[in-house]
N, C-alpha and C positions, 0 to 999 in steps of 0.2 A: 695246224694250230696245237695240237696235241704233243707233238715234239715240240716243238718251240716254247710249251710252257714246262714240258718235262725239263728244257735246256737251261729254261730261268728257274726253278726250282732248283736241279743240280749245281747253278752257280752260288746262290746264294745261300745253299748247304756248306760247299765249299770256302764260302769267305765269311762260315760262322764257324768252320773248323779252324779256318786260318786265325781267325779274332780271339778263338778259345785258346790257342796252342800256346800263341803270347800270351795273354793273359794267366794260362797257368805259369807257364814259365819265369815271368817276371815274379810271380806268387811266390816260388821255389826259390827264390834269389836271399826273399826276406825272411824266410820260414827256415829256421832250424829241421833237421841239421844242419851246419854250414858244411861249406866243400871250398877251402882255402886254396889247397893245395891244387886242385882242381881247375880253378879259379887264375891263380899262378902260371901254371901251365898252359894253360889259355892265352894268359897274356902274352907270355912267351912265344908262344906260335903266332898269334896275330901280331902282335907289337912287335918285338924283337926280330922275329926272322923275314917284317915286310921291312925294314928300316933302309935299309940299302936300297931299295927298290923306288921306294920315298923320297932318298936324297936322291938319286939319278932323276925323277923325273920332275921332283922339285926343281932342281939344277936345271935343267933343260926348259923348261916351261918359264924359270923367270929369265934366262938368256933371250929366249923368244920375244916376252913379254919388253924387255932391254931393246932389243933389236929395231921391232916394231913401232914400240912404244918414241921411242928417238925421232924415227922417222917420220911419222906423224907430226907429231911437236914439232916439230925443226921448219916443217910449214908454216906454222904459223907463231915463229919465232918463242914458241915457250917450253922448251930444252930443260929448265929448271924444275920444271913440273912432274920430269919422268918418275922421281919417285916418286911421290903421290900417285901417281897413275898405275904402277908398278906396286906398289903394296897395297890400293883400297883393292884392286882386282882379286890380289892375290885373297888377299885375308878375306874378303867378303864372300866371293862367288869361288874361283878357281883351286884355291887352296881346300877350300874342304871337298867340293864336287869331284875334283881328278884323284886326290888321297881314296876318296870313298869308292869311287870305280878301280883303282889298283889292287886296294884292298878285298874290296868284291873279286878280284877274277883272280887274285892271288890265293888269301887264305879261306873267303868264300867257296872258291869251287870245292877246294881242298877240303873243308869241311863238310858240304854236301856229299861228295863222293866219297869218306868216311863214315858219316852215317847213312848211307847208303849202303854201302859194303856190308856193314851190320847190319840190316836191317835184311837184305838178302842174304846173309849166312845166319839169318834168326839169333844173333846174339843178343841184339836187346830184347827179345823174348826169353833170352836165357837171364837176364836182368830182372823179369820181370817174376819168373818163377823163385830166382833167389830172395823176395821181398824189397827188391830195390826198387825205386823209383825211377825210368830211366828217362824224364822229363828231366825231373829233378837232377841225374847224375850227369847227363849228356849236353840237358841244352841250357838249363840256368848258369853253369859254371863260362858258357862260351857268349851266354848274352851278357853277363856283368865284364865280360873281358872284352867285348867290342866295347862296351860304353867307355871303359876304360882307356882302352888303345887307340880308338879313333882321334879324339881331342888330342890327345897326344903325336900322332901321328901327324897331325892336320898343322899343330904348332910349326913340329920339325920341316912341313914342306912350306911353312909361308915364310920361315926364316933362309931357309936353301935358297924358294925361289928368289927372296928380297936380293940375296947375295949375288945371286946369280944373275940378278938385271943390272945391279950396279957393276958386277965386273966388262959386262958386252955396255954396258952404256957409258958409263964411265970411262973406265981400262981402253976399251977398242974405240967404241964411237965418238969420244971428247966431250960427255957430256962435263956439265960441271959438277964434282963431286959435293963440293958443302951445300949446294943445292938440292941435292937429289937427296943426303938426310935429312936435312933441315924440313925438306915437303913430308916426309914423312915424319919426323916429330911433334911438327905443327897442325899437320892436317888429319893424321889417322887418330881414332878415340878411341877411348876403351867401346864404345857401344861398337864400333867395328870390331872389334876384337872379339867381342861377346857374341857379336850375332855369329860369325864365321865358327864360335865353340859349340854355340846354339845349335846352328847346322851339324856339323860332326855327331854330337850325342843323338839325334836323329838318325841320321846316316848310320850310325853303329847299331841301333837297334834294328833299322829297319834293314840291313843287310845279314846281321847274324838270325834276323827272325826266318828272310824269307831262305837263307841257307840252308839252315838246323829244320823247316818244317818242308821244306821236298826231299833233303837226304832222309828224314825222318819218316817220310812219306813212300818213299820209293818202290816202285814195285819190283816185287820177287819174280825177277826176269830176267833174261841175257843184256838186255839193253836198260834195265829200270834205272839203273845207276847212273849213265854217260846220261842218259833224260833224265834223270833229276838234278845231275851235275850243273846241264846244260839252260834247263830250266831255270836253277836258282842266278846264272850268274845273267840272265837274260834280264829278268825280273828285277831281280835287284836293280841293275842298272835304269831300269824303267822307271821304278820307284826313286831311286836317288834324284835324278832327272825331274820329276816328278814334283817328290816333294820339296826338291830346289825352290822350285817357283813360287807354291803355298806359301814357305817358309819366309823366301824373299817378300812377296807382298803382303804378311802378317808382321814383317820385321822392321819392313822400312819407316 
């Protein structure tokens, strides 16, 4: 009994360090000094250098969705429906959840395992001796750039996938094209559009939080880095996962 309340003690030290870490950090976002360029560079890395990664799997996912989607309908004679079926998917559930998991094992891991690396050649302690802040330098400038890049990101793969069901549904399967816009002009709304950005900006916090506080955290070891690497992209995906569902049944 005594370890077992040592365990729940431990945990729940843990998940007030984890609540503090965001909470300073989102603090450091709004608090002068600002870090622009910082910020910028950020984006860059997440934004920019996932984008390719985005459209490929954007592309791929609404070809699937095209494919499937066809065949289904074709059962029960409503062929015209595929867009609709093909864009609330994409825009609601799968366009921000798959963006969010890419982005998670892309520039995620990439970001833990960088502040990690720091953190075991004690550079941000070298931060800390120069009077820096290195909450404030390291992980505010990466959590304003996920908020940022994710929506954005999320947009670029519901437009790919959209494309990409009409060409395998369209193009290959014979669906009918004025159909397959028209279901989507008529039937997708802004509130769809909104919940799918809704998600994202979640997504983005809650991936660059849990990235920036295990590389943050890492321990000064031969292996603390690849485990904290591994950890963040672990977790994240749990959480994304996760807070999918909350968000969907708060949304709907």
């Amino acid at each position: 009994m005594e370890r077992f309340g040592a365990l729940i003690i431990d945990s729940i030290t843990s998940l007030g360090d984890f609540l503090l870490f965001l909470m300073n950090a989102g603090a450091y976002v709004v608090l002068p000094p600002y870090k622009p360029r910082l910020a910028v560079r950020q984006v860059r890395i997440i934004g920019a250098d996932s984008l390719l990664l985005i459209v490929l799997i954007g592309a791929f996912t609404g070809m699937v969705l095209g494919l499937q989607g066809y065949n289904t309908l074709r059962r029960f004679g409503s062929e015209g429906a595929l867009g609709t079926v093909v864009a609330l998917v994409l825009v609601r559930e799968l366009g921000p959840v798959l963006a969010a998991l890419m982005i998670a094992a892309r520039a995620g891991s990439a970001m833990a395992a960088e502040l990690g690396s720091m953190q075991a050649s004690e550079q941000i302690d070298a931060l800390t001796v120069m009077a820096i802040n290195p909450v404030q330098y390291l992980v505010s400038p990466r959590l304003l750039a996920g908020v940022i890049s994710f929506p954005l990101l999320t947009s670029v793969f519901d437009v790919i996938g959209i494309w990409g069901g009409y060409a395998v549904g369209v193009g290959l399967m014979g669906a009918p094209g004025g159909s397959y816009l028209n279901g989507i002009a008529q039937n997708m709304t802004g509130n769809d559009v909104t919940t799918g950005l809704y998600k994202s900006l979640v997504f983005g916090v809650v991936v660059m939080w849990v990235c920036c506080y295990k590389g943050y955290h890492a321990q000064r070891m031969a292996t603390g880095v690849s485990r904290a690497t591994t950890e963040a992209v672990v977790l994240s995906s749990v959480l994304i996962v996760a807070s999918d569902y909350v968000l969907t049944s708060l949304l709907l």
